[in-house]
VODREN-738266 format. One record per residue (C-alpha): residue number from 1; residue in three letters; x, y, z. Coordinates in steps of 0.05 Angstrom, whole numbers, padded with zeros to 5 digits. Layout:
# residues N
ATOM num residuo      u      v      w
ATOM NUM     Ala      X      Y      Z
...
//
This chain:
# residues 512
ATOM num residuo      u      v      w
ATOM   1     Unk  01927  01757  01729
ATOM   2     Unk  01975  01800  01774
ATOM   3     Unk  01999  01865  01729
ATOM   4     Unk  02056  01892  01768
ATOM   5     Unk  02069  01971  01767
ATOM   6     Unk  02130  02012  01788
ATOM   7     Unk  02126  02061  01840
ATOM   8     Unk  02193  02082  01846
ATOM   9     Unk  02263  02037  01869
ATOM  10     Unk  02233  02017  01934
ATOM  11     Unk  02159  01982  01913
ATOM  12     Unk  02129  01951  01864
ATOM  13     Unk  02041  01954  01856
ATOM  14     Unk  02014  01883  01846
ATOM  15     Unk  01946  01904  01812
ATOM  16     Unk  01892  01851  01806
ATOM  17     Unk  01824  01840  01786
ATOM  18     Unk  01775  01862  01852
ATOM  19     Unk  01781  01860  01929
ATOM  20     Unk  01773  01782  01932
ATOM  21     Unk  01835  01772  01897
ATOM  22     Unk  01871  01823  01939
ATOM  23     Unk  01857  01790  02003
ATOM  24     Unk  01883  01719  01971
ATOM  25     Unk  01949  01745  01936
ATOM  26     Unk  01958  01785  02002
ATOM  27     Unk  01956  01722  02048
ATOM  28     Unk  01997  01687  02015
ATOM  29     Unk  02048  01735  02012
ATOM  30     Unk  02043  01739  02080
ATOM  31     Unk  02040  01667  02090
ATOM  32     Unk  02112  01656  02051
ATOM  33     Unk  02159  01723  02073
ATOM  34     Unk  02214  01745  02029
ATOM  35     Unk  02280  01770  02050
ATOM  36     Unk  02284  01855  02043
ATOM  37     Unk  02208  01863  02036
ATOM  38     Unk  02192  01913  02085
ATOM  39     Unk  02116  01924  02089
ATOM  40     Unk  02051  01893  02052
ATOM  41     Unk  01999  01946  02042
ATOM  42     Unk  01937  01920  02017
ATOM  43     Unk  01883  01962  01982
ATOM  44     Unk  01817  01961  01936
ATOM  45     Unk  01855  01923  01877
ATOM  46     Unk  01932  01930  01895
ATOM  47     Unk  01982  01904  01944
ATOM  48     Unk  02042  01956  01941
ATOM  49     Unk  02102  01911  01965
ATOM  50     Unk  02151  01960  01983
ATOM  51     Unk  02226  01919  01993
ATOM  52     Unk  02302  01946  02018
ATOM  53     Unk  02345  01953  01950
ATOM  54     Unk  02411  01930  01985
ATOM  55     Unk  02384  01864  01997
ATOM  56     Unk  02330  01848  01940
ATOM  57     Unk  02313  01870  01873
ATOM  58     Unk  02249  01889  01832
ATOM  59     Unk  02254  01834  01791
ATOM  60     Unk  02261  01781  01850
ATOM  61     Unk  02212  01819  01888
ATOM  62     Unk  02159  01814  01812
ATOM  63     Unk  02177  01743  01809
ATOM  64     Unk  02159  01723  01889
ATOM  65     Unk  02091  01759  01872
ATOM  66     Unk  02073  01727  01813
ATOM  67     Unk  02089  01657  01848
ATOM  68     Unk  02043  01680  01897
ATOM  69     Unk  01987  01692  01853
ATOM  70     Unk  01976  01624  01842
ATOM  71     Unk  01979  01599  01921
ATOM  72     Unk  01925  01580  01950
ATOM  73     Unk  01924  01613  02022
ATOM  74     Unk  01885  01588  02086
ATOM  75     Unk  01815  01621  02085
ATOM  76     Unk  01814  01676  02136
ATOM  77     Unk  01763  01674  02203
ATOM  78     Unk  01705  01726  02207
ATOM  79     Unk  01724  01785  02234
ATOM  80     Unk  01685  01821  02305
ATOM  81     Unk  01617  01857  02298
ATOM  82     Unk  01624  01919  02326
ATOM  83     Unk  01573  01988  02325
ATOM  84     Unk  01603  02045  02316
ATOM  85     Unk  01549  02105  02344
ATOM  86     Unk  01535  02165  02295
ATOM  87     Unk  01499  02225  02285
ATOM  88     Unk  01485  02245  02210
ATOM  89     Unk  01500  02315  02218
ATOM  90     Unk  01554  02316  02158
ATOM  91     Unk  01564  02383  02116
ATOM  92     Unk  01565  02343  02057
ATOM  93     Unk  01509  02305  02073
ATOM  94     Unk  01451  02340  02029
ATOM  95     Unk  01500  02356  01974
ATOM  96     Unk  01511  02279  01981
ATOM  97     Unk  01439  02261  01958
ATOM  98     Unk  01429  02304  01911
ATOM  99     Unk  01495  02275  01871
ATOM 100     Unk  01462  02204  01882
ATOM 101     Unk  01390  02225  01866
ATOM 102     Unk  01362  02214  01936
ATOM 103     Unk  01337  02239  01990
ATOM 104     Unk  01384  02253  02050
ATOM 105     Unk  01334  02218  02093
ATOM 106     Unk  01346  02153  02043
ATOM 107     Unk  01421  02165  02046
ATOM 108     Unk  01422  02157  02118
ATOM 109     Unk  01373  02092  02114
ATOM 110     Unk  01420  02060  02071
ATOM 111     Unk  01476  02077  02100
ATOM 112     Unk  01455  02045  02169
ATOM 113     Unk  01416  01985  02144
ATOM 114     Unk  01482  01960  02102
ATOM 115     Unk  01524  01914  02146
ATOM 116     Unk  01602  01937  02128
ATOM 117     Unk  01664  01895  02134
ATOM 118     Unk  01736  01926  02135
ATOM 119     Unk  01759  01902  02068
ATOM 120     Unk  01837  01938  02090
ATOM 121     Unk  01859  01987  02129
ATOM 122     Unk  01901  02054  02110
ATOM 123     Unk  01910  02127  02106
ATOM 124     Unk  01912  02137  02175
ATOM 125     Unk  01922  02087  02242
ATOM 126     Unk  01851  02073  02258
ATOM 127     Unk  01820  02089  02185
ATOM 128     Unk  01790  02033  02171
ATOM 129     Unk  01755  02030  02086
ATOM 130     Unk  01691  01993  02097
ATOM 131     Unk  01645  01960  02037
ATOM 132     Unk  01584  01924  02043
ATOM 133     Unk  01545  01883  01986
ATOM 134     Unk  01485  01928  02011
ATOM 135     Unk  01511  01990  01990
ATOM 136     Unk  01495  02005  01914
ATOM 137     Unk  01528  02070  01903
ATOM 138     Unk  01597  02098  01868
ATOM 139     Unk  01611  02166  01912
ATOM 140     Unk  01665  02213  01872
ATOM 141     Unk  01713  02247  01918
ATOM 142     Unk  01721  02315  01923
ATOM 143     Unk  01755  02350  01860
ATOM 144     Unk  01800  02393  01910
ATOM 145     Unk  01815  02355  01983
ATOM 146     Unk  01800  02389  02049
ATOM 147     Unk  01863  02410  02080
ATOM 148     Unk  01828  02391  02148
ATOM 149     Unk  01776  02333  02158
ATOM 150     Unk  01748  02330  02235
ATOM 151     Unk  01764  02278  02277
ATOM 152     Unk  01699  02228  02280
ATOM 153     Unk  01677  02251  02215
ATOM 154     Unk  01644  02197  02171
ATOM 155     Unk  01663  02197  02096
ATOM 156     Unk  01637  02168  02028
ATOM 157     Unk  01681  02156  01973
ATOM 158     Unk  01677  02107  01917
ATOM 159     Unk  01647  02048  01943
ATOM 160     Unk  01680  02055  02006
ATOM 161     Unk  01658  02088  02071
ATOM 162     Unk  01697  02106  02139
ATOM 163     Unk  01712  02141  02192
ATOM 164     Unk  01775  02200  02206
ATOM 165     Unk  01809  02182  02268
ATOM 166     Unk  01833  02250  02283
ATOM 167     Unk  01833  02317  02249
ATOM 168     Unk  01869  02308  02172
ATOM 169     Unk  01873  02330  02103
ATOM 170     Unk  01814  02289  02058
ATOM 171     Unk  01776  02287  02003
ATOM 172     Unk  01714  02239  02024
ATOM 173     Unk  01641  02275  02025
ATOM 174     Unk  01627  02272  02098
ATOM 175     Unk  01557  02261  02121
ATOM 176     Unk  01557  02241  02195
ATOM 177     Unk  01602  02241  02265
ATOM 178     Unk  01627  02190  02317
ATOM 179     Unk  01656  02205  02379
ATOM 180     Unk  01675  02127  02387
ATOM 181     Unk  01752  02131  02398
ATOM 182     Unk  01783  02089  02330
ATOM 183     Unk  01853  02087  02352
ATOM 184     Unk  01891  02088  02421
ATOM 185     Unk  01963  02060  02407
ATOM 186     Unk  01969  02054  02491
ATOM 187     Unk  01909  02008  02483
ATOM 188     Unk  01909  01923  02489
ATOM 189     Unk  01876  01929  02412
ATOM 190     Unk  01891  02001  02389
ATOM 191     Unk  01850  02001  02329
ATOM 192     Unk  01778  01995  02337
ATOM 193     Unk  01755  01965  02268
ATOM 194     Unk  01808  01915  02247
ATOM 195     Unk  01811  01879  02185
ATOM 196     Unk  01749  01832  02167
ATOM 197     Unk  01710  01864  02220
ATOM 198     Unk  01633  01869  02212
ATOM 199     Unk  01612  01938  02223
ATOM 200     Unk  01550  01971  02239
ATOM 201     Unk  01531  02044  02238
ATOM 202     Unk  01477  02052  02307
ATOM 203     Unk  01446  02116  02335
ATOM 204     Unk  01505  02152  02384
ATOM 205     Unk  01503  02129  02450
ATOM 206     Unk  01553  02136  02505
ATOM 207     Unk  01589  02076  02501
ATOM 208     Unk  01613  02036  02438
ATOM 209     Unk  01588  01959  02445
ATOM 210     Unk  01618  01902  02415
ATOM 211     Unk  01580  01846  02404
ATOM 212     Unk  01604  01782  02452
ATOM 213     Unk  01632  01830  02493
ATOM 214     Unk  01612  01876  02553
ATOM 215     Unk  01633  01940  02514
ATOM 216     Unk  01698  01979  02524
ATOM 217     Unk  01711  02052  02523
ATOM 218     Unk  01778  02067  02492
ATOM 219     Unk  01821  02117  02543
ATOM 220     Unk  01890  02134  02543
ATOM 221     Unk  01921  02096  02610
ATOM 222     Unk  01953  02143  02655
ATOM 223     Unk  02016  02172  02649
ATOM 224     Unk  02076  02148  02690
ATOM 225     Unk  02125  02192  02710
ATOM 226     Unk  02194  02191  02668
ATOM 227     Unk  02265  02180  02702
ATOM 228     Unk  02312  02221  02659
ATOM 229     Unk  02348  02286  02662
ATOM 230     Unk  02316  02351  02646
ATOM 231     Unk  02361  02384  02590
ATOM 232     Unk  02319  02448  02564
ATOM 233     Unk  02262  02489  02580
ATOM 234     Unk  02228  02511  02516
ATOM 235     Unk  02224  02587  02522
ATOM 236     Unk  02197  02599  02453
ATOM 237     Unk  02183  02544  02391
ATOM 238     Unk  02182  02575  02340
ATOM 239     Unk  02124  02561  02290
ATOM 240     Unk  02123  02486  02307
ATOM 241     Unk  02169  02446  02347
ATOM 242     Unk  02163  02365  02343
ATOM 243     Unk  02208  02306  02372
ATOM 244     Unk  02232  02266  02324
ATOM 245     Unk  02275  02210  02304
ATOM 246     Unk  02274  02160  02245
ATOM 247     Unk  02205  02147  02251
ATOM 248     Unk  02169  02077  02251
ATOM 249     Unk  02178  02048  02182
ATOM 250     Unk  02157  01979  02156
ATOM 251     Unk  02088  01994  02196
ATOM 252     Unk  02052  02016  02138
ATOM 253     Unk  02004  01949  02133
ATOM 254     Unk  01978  01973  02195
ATOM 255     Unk  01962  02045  02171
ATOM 256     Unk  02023  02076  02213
ATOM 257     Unk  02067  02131  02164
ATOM 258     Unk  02139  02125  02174
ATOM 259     Unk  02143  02196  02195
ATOM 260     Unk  02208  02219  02232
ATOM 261     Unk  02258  02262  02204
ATOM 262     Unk  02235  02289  02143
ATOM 263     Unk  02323  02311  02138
ATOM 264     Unk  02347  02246  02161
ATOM 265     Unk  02417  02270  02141
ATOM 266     Unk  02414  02330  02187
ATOM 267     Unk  02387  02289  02239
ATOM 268     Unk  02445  02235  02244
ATOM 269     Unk  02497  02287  02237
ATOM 270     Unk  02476  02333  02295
ATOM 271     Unk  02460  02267  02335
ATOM 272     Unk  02535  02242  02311
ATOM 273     Unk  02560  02314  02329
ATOM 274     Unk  02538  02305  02412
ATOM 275     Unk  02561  02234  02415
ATOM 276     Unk  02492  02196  02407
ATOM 277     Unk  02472  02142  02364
ATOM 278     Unk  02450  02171  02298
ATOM 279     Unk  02375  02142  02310
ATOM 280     Unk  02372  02177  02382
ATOM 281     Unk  02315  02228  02373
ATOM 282     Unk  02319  02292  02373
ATOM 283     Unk  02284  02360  02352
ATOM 284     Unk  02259  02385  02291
ATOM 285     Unk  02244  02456  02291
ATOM 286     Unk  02207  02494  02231
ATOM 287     Unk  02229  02566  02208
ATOM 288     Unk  02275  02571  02264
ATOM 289     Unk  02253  02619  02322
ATOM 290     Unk  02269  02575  02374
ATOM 291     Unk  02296  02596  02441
ATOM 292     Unk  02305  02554  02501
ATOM 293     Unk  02343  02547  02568
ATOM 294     Unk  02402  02497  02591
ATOM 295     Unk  02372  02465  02665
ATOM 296     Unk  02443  02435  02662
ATOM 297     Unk  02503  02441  02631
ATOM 298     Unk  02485  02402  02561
ATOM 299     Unk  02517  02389  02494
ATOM 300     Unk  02471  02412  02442
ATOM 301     Unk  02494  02410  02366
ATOM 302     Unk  02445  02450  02309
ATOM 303     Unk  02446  02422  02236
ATOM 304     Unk  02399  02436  02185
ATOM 305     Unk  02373  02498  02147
ATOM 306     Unk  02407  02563  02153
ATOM 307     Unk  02399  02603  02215
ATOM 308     Unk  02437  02649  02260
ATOM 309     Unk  02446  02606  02323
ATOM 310     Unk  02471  02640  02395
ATOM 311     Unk  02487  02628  02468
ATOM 312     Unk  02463  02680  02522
ATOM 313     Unk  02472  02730  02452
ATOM 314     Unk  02540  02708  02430
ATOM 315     Unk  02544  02681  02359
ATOM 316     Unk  02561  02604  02364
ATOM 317     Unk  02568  02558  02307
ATOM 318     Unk  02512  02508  02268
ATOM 319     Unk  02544  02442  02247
ATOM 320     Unk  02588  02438  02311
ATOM 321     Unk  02580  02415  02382
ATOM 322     Unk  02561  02469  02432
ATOM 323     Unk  02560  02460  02516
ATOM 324     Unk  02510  02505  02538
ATOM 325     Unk  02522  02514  02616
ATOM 326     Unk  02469  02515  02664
ATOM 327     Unk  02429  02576  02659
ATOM 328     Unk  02452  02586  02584
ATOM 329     Unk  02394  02615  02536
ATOM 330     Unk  02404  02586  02458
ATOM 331     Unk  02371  02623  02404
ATOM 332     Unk  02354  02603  02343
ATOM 333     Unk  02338  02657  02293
ATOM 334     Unk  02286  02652  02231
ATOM 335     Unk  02317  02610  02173
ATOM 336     Unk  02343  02652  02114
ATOM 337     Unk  02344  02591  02075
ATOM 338     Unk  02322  02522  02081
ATOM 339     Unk  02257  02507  02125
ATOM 340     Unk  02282  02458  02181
ATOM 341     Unk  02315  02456  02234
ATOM 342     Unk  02353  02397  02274
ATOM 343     Unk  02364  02401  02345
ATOM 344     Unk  02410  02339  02377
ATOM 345     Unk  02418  02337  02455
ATOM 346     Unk  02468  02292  02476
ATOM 347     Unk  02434  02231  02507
ATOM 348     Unk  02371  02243  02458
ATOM 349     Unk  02315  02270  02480
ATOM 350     Unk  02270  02221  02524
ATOM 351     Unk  02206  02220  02507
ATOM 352     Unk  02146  02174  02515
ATOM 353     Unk  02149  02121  02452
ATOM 354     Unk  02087  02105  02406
ATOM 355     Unk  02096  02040  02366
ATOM 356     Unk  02164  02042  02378
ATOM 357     Unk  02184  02113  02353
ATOM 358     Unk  02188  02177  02403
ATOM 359     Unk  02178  02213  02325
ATOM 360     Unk  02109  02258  02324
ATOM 361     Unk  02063  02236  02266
ATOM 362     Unk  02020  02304  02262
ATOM 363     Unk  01979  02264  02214
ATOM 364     Unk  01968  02204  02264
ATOM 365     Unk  01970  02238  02314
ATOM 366     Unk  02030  02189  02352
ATOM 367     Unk  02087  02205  02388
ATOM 368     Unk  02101  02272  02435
ATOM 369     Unk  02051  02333  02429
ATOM 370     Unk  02086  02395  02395
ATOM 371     Unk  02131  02430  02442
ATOM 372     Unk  02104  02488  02479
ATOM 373     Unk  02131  02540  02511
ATOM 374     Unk  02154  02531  02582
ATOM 375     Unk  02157  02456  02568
ATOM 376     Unk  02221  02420  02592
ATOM 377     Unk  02255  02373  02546
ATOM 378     Unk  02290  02310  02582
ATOM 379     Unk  02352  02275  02553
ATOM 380     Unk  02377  02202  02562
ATOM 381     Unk  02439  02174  02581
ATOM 382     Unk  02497  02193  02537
ATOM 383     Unk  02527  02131  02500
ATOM 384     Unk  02583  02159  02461
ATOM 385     Unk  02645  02209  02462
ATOM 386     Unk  02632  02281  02437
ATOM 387     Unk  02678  02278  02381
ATOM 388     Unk  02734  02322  02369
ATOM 389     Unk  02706  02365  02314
ATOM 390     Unk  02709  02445  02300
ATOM 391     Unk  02649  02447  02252
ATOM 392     Unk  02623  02402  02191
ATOM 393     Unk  02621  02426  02113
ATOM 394     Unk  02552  02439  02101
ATOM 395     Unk  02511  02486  02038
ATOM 396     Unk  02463  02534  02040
ATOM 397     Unk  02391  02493  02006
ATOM 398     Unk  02382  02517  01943
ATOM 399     Unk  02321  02565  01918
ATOM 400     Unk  02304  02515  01861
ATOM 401     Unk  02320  02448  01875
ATOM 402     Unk  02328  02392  01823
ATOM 403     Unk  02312  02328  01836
ATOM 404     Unk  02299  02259  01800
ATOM 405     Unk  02238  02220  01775
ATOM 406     Unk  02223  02146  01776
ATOM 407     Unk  02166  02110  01745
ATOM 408     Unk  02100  02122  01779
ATOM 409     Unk  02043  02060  01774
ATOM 410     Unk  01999  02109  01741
ATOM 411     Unk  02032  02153  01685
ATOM 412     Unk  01988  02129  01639
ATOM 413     Unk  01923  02167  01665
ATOM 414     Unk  01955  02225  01643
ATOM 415     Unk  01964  02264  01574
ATOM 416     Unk  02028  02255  01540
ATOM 417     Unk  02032  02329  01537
ATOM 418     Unk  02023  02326  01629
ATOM 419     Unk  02084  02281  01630
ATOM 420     Unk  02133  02316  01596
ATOM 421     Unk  02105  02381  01628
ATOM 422     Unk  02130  02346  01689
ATOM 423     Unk  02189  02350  01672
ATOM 424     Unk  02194  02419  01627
ATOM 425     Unk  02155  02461  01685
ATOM 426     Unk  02192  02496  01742
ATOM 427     Unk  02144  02485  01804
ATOM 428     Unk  02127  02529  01858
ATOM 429     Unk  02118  02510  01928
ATOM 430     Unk  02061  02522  01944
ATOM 431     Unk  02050  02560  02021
ATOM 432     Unk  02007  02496  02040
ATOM 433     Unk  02058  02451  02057
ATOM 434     Unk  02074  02415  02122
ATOM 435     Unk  02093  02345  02148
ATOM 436     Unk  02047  02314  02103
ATOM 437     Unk  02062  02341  02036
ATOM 438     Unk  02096  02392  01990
ATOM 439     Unk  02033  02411  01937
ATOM 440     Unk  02063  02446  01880
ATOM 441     Unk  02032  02516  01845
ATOM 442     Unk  02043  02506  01759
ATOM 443     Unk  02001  02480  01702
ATOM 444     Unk  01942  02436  01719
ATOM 445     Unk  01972  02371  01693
ATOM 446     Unk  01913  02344  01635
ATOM 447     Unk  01887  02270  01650
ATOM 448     Unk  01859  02219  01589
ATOM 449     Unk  01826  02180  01645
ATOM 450     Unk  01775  02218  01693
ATOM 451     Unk  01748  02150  01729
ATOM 452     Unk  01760  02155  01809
ATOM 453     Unk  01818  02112  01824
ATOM 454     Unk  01811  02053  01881
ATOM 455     Unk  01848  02071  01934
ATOM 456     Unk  01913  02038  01939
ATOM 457     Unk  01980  02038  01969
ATOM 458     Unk  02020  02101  01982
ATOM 459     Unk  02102  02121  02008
ATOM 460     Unk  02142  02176  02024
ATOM 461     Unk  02162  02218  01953
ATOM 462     Unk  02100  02189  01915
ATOM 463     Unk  02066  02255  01868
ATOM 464     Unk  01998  02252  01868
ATOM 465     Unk  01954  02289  01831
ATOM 466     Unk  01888  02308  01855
ATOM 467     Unk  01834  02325  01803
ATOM 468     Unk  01855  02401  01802
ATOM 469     Unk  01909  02377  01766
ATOM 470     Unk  01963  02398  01810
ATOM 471     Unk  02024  02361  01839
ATOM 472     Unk  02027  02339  01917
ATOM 473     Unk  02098  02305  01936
ATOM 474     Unk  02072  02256  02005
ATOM 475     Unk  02117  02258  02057
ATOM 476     Unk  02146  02224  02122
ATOM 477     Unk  02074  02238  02154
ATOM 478     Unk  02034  02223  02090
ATOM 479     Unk  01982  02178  02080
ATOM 480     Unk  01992  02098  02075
ATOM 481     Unk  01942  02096  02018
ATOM 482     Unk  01902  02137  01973
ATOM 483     Unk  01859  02160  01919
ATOM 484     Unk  01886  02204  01874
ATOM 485     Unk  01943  02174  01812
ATOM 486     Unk  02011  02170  01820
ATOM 487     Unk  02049  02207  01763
ATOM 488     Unk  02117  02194  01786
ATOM 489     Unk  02161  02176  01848
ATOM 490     Unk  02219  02221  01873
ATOM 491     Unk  02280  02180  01899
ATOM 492     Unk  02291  02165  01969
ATOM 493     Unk  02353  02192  01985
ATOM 494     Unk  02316  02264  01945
ATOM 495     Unk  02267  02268  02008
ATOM 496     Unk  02322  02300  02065
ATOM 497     Unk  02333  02361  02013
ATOM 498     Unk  02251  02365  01991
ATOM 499     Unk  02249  02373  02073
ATOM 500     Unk  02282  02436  02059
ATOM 501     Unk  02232  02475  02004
ATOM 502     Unk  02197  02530  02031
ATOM 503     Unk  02144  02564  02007
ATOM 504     Unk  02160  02598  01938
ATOM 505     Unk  02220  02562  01929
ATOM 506     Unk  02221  02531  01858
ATOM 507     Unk  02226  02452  01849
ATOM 508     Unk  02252  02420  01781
ATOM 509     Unk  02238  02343  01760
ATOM 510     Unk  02300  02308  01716
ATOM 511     Unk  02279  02229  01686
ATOM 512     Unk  02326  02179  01715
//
């Protein structure tokens, strides 16, 4: 029986009774679409349907799942076999066996006689959660997450194992390396490991072999060169400077974030203010900082946090559309409130696209590298009138910023006492926060159930709650799915001001 779970206004957590049942009640969702369902993400025991409130409802949404339930889809074809070459050189490899009781030299025997098959896919593109009827153990994540996993690294959790794609936060006990390539989104088949796949962990070698097949090495294709118009020459970033625009969403099934803007509001009005459309992309810029050089005369327009903005040392105005003539040096001074920057050049910038979306995913690693000094930033063709405008209404972001909470699919695994201290605690941002997450300094929030928790199904303004008891708020860049309970949801439209915390700002939850 389906048990269906809030997770905020925008998805609902179909929860049933193993992985079998997931794959059925996920194909024949699939099989029979319904109008404003955006993306499908199945997991260990959920499918989180997340669906477009303007044109469908939770209740129509619960209803369309429940009449899936008792469908009976088409069964599914085998998946590839495919080695994946390792070395068991992971630092949580001894550690490892000693929690299980075994040898290392066991663990790694086990490990590589099992054959695996990718039950779903998640976290990351290319992260692929593997299980295998030959593997007998329960691995417990780690009680505090790594802020930075190695690309290659191979991981234990649960029943689960898998590989990292790239360098990210985690919380798996890693006990080998790959250097097979697990995701190329310029590739034929970008991900190596798709679902149903039957996967085999080999000795490293040079190449990675698939079975049927005469082998393929995954490699970026060349580069071709752009025809646009150079616009700016970086001449400083700042602490990181990213492309973005509104990201890739309803790609979530296939592990892809929606990433983007994290302020989508300050994004559309600068875009708005230099004539583009509001989804042209543009650049987000962190703490301010930022100087660069007009290669042509260019309309620029700076929105977002709270910064002195100039041309060639003359104070010009944020929130308004600025010509900077060719030559023309634009500062950007360090935020004194707020965190983020938005930087619109009229005819967006041009950019190569990834899955459809110039944004950078500094989690997936898609889209444009982080701007550099002495890079040159192109722009498009303009496609609207710069409007006649002196300057927007705009505040300064608050230090302690209020913000609602919806219903979370697992408020239950905490104390009564942790919810309403939720709501009664004034949070502190913590200094570790980026793309990927706000995590919150306050009371370690007390749990009445201690068992790990499958992973399943994550989106943008989910709070999760690792085992040290403190809250994390995922972001445009956060993971598609994960391990760690789901307290609460913030609201969608409460995301472009949470862009805006910095750290030791203060962050209040309201109900409703």
């Amino acid at each position: 029986m389906v048990i269906l779970r809030p997770m905020g206004e925008r998805a609902v957590l179909a929860e049933v009774a193993d992985l079998a049942a997931v794959t059925r009640l996920h194909a024949a969702l699939a099989a029979d679409p319904l109008p404003g369902v955006d993306d499908l993400v199945p997991a260990a025991r959920t499918v989180l349907v997340s669906f477009d409130p303007r044109r469908t409802s939770a209740a129509v949404v619960g209803a369309w799942v429940r009449a899936a339930e008792t469908a009976v889809p088409d069964a599914a074809p085998p998946g590839p076999r495919v080695e994946v070459p390792v070395r068991y050189d992971g630092v949580d490899l001894v550690d490892t066996a000693e929690l299980l009781g075994i040898r290392p030299d066991d663990l790694v025997a086990r490990h590589r006689a099992a054959e695996w098959t990718v039950a779903f896919t998640g976290f990351a593109p290319g992260f692929a959660y593997l299980v295998s009827p030959d593997w007998p153990f329960d691995v417990p994540r780690l009680a505090r997450p790594r802020t930075r996993v190695p690309a290659g690294a191979v991981g234990l959790a649960g029943s689960f194992t898998g590989a990292y794609p790239r360098d990210t936060p985690g919380g798996w006990r890693l006990i080998a390396s790959t250097d097979a390539v697990l995701f190329d989104p310029d590739a034929a088949e970008p991900v190596l490991l798709p679902p149903r796949a039957r996967v085999r962990f080999v000795p490293a070698r040079v190449r990675v072999r698939v079975k049927g097949d005469t082998g393929r090495v995954l490699a970026p294709p060349p580069v071709s060169a752009r025809q646009a118009t150079p616009a700016l020459r970086i001449l400083a970033p700042g602490p990181l400077a990213t492309v973005q625009d509104l990201g890739r969403p309803g790609r979530a099934s296939l592990g892809v974030a929606r990433s983007g803007a994290l302020d989508r509001a300050a994004l559309r009005i600068a875009n708005r203010l230099v004539g583009n459309a509001e989804s042209a992309a543009g650049i987000e810029i962190t703490l301010g900082g930022f100087r660069a050089r007009a290669e042509v005369d260019t309309w620029v327009a700076v929105t977002g946090a709270l910064a002195d903005v100039s041309v060639d040392g003359r104070a010009a105005d944020a929130y308004a559309p600025l010509l900077l003539p060719a030559g023309a040096e634009l500062s950007i001074a360090p935020a004194r409130a707020g965190l983020r920057l938005y930087l619109a050049i009229r005819g967006g910038v041009d950019a190569p696209t990834a899955l459809g979306s110039r944004a950078t995913d500094v989690l997936a690693g898609l889209g444009p590298a982080p701007l550099q000094a002495d890079a040159v930033v192109h722009s498009g063709a303009a496609v609207g009138e710069i409007p006649a405008i002196d300057g927007l209404p705009w505040s300064v972001p608050p230090s302690v910023l209020e913000v609602g909470l919806g219903p979370g699919p697992r408020a239950e695994w905490f104390a009564p006492a942790a919810v309403d201290a939720v709501i009664e605690t004034t949070w502190t941002v913590s200094p570790d926060l980026d793309r990927i997450g706000i995590r919150l300094d306050g009371p370690a929030l007390a749990r009445v159930r201690h068992e790990e928790l499958p992973s399943e199904g994550m989106r943008p303004g989910a709070i999760q709650v690792p085992p040290h008891g403190r809250p994390v708020i995922l972001l445009a860049d956060g993971p598609v799915t994960g391990g760690y309970p789901v307290m609460g949801v913030v609201p969608d439209a409460a995301l472009d001001a949470l862009a805006q915390v910095r750290p030791g700002d203060r962050v209040r939850f309201r109900r409703g």
